[in-house]
N, C-alpha and C positions, 0 to 999 in steps of 0.2 A: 697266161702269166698273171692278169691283174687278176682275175678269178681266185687264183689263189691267194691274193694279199688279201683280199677281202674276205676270206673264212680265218681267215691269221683271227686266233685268240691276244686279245691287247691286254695289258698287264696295269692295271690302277696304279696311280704311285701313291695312293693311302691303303694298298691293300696288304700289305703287311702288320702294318699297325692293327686294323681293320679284322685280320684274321685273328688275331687275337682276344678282340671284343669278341667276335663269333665263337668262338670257344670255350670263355666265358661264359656267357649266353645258353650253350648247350649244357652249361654243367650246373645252371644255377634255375631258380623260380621266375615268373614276371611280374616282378616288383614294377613300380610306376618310370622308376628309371631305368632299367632293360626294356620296357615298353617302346620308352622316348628311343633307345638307342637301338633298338631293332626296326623301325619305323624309318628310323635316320640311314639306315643301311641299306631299307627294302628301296630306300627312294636314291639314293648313290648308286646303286646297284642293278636297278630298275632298266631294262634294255640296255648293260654296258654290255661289249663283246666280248667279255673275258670274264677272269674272277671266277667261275664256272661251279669251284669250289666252296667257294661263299656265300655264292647264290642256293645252292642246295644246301650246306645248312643252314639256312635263315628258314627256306623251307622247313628243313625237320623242327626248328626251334617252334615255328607258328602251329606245327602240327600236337606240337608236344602239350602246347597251351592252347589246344583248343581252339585255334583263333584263323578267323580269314585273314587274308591282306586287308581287306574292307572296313573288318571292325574292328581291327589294331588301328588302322587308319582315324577311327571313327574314336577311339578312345584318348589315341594320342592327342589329337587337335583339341578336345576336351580336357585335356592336360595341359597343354600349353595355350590355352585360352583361361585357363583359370591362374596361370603362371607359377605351378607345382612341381616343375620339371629342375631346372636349370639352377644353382646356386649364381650368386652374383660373387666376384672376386673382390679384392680390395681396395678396388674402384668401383665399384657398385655396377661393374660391365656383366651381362650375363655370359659364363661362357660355355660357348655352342661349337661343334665342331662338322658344320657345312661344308668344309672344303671335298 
């Protein structure tokens, strides 16, 4: 019995929202901000037990651009080291959506 809770697929509760950006994503180029927000997905997404669906197209997205996980990895951080990514709101807060 726990064997099988443990193969149980678990459900993000950003993954609706989430799906959405993902399909986005498939339909569009990799601008610097689909970079930043493909990057943000592979690492939320990264060994969850679920989402199964999202996880493979992030896949075809990286595939479509040419791109490892590594050097999206490697491009992103250079984006956000240079602080090109993220607009500041009206508070001059940047905002990011980690959750």
């Amino acid at each position: 019995m726990a064997k099988e809770i443990e193969n149980k697929d678990q459900q993000h509760p950003q993954e609706k929202k989430d799906l959405e950006i993902v399909e986005r994503l498939l339909q569009e180029s990799n601008t610097e901000k689909n970079l930043v927000e493909i990057a943000r997905l592979r690492v939320r997404y990264g060994g969850f037990p679920g989402a199964r669906n999202i996880q493979r197209s992030l896949d075809i997205v990286l595939q479509r651009w040419g791109l490892t996980e590594e050097r999206l990895f490697e491009i992103t951080r250079n984006l956000h080291a240079e602080g090109r990514v993220y607009k500041r709101n009206s508070k001059g807060e940047e905002q990011e959506d980690w959750t």
